[in-house]
DOROSE-783067 format. One record per atom (N, C-alpha, C): atom name; residue in one letter; x, z, y; residue number from 1. Coordinates in nm, 3 decimals, m for minus. Layout:
<nodes>
name / resn / X / Z / Y / resi
CA / A / X / Z / Y / NUM $
...
</nodes>
This chain:
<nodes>
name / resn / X / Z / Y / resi
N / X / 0.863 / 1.126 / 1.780 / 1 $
CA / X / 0.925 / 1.076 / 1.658 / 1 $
C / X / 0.876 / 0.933 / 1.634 / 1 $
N / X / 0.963 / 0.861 / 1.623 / 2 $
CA / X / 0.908 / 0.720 / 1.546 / 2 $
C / X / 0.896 / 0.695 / 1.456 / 2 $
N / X / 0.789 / 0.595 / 1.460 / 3 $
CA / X / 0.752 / 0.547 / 1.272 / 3 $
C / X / 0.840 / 0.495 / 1.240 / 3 $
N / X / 0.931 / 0.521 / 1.102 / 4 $
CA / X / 1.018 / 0.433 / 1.027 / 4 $
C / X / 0.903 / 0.269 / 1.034 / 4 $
N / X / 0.981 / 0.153 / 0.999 / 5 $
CA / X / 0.895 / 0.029 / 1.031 / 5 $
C / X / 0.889 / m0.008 / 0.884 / 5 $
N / X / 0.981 / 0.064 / 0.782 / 6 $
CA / X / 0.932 / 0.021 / 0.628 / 6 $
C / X / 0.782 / 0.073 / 0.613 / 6 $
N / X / 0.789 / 0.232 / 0.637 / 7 $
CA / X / 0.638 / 0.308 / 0.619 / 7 $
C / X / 0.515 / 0.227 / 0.655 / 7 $
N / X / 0.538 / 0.159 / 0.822 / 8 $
CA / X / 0.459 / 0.063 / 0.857 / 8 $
C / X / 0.415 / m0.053 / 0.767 / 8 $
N / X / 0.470 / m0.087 / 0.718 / 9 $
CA / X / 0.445 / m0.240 / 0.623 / 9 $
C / X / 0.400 / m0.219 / 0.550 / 9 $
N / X / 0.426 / m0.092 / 0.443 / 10 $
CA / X / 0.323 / m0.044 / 0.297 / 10 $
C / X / 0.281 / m0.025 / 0.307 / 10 $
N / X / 0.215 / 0.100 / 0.401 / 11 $
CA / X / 0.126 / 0.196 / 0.407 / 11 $
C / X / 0.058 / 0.188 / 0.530 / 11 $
N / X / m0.139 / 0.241 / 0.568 / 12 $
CA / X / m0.164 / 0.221 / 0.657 / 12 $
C / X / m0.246 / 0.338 / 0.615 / 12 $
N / X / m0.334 / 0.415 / 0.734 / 13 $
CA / X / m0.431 / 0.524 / 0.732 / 13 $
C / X / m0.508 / 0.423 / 0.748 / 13 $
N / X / m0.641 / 0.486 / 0.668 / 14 $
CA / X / m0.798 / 0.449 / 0.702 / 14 $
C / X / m0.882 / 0.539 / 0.859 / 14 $
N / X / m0.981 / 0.446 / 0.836 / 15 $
CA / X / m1.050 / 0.533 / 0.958 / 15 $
C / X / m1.079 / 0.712 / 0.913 / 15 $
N / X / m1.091 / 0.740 / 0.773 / 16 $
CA / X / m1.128 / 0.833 / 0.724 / 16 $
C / X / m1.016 / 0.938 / 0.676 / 16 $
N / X / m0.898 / 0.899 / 0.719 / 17 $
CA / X / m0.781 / 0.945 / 0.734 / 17 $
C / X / m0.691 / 0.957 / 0.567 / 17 $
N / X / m0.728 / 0.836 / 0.526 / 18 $
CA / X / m0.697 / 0.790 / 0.317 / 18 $
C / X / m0.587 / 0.750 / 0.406 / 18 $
N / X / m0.457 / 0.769 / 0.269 / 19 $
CA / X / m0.370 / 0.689 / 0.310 / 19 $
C / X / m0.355 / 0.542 / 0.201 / 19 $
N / X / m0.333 / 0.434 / 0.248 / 20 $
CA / X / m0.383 / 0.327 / 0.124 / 20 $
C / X / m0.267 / 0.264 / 0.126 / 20 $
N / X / m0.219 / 0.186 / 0.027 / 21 $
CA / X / m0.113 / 0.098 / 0.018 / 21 $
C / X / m0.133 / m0.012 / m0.074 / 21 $
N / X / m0.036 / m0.141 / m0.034 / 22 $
CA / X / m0.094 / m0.270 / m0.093 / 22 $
C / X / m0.031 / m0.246 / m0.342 / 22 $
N / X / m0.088 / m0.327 / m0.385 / 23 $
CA / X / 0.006 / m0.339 / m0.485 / 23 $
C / X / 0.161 / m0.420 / m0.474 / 23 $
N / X / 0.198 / m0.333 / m0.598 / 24 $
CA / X / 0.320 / m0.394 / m0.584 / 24 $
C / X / 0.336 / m0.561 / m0.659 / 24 $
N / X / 0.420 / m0.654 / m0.659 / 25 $
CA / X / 0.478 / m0.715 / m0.759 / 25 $
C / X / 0.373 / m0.853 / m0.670 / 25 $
N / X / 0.346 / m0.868 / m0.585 / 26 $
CA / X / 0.247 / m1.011 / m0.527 / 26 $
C / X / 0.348 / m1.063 / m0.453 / 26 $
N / X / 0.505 / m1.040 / m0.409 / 27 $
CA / X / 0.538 / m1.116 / m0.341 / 27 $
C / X / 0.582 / m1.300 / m0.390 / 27 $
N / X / 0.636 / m1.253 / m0.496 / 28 $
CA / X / 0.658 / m1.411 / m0.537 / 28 $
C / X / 0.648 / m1.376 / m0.724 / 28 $
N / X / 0.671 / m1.499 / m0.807 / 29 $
CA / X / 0.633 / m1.513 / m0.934 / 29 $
C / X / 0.498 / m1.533 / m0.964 / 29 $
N / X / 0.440 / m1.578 / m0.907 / 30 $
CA / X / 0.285 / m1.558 / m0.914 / 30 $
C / X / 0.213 / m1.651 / m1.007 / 30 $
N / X / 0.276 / m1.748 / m1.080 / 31 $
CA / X / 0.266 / m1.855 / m1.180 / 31 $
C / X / 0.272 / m1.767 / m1.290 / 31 $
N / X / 0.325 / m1.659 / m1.300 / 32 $
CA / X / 0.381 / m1.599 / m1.438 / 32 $
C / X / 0.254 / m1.482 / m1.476 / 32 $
N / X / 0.165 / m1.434 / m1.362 / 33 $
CA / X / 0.052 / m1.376 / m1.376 / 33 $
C / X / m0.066 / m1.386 / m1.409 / 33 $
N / X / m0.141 / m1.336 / m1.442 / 34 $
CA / X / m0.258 / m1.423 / m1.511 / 34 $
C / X / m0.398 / m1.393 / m1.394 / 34 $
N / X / m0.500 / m1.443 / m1.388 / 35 $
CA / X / m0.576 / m1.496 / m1.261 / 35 $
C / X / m0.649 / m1.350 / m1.265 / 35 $
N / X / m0.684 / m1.260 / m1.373 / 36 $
CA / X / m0.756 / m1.136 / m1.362 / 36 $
C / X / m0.612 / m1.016 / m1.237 / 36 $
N / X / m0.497 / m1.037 / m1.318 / 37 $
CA / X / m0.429 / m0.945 / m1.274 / 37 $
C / X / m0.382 / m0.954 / m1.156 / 37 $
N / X / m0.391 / m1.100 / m1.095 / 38 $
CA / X / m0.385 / m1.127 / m0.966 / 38 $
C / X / m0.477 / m1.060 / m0.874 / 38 $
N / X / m0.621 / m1.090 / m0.978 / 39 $
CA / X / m0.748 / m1.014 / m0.876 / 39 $
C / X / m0.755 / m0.891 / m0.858 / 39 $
N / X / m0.675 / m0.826 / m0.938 / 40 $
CA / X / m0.692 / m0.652 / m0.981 / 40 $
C / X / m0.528 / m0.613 / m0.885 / 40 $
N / X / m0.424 / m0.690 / m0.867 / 41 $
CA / X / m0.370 / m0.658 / m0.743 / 41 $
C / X / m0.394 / m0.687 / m0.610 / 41 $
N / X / m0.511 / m0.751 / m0.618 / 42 $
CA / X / m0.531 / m0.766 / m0.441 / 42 $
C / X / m0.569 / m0.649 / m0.370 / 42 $
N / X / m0.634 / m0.546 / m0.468 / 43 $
CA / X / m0.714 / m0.461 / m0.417 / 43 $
C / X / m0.671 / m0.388 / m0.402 / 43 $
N / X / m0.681 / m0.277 / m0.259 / 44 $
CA / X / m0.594 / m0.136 / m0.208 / 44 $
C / X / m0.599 / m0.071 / m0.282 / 44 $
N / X / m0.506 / 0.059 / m0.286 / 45 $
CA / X / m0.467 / 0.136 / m0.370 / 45 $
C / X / m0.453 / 0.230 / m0.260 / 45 $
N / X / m0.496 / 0.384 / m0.335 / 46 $
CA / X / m0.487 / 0.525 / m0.241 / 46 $
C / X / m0.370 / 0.547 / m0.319 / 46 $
N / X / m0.340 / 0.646 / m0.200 / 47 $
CA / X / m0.181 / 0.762 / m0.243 / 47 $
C / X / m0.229 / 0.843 / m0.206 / 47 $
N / X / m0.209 / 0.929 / m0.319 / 48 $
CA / X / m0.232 / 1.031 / m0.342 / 48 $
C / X / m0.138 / 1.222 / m0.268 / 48 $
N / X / m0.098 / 1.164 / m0.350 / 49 $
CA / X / 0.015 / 1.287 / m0.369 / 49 $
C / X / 0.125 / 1.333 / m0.244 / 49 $
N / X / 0.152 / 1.238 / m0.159 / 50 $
CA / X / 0.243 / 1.304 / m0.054 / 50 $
C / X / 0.171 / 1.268 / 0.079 / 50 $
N / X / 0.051 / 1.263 / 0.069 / 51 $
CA / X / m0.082 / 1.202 / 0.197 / 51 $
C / X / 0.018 / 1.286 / 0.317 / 51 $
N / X / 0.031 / 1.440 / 0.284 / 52 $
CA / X / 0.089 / 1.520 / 0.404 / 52 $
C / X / 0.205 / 1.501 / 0.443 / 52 $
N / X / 0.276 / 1.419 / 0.406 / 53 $
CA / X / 0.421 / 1.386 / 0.438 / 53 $
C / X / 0.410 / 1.231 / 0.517 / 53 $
N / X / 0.327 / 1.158 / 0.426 / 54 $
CA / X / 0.309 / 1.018 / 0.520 / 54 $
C / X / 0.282 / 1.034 / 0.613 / 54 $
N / X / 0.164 / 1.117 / 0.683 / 55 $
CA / X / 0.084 / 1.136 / 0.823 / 55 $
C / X / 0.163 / 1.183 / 0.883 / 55 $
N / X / 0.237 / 1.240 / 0.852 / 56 $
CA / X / 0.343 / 1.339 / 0.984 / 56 $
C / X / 0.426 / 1.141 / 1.048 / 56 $
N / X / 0.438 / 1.083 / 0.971 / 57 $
CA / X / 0.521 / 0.950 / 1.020 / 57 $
C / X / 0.403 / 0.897 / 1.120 / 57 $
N / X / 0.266 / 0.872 / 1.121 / 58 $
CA / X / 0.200 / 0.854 / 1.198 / 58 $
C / X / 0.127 / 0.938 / 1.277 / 58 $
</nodes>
């Protein structure tokens, strides 16, 4: 089975088998954000809830 290549771009497994994904809303507008909320989206984010459905794609 192949990986869909959207799944690829959001989402990645950790070595510890987390599934993590980036925040949303950083691609462009970034003048309109303020410098904390910029810093508080850089940082990965776990998913939770369908972990067993993502992994079957990888």
């Amino acid at each position: 089975m192949k990986t869909p290549k959207s799944i690829t771009k959001r989402i990645r497994i950790t070595k510890k088998g987390k599934v993590v994904r980036r925040a949303m809303a950083l691609g462009h507008s970034r003048v309109n954000k303020s410098t904390s909320q910029m810093k508080r989206k850089k940082l990965s984010r776990g998913l939770e809830n369908s972990t067993e459905l993502i992994k079957k794609y990888f």
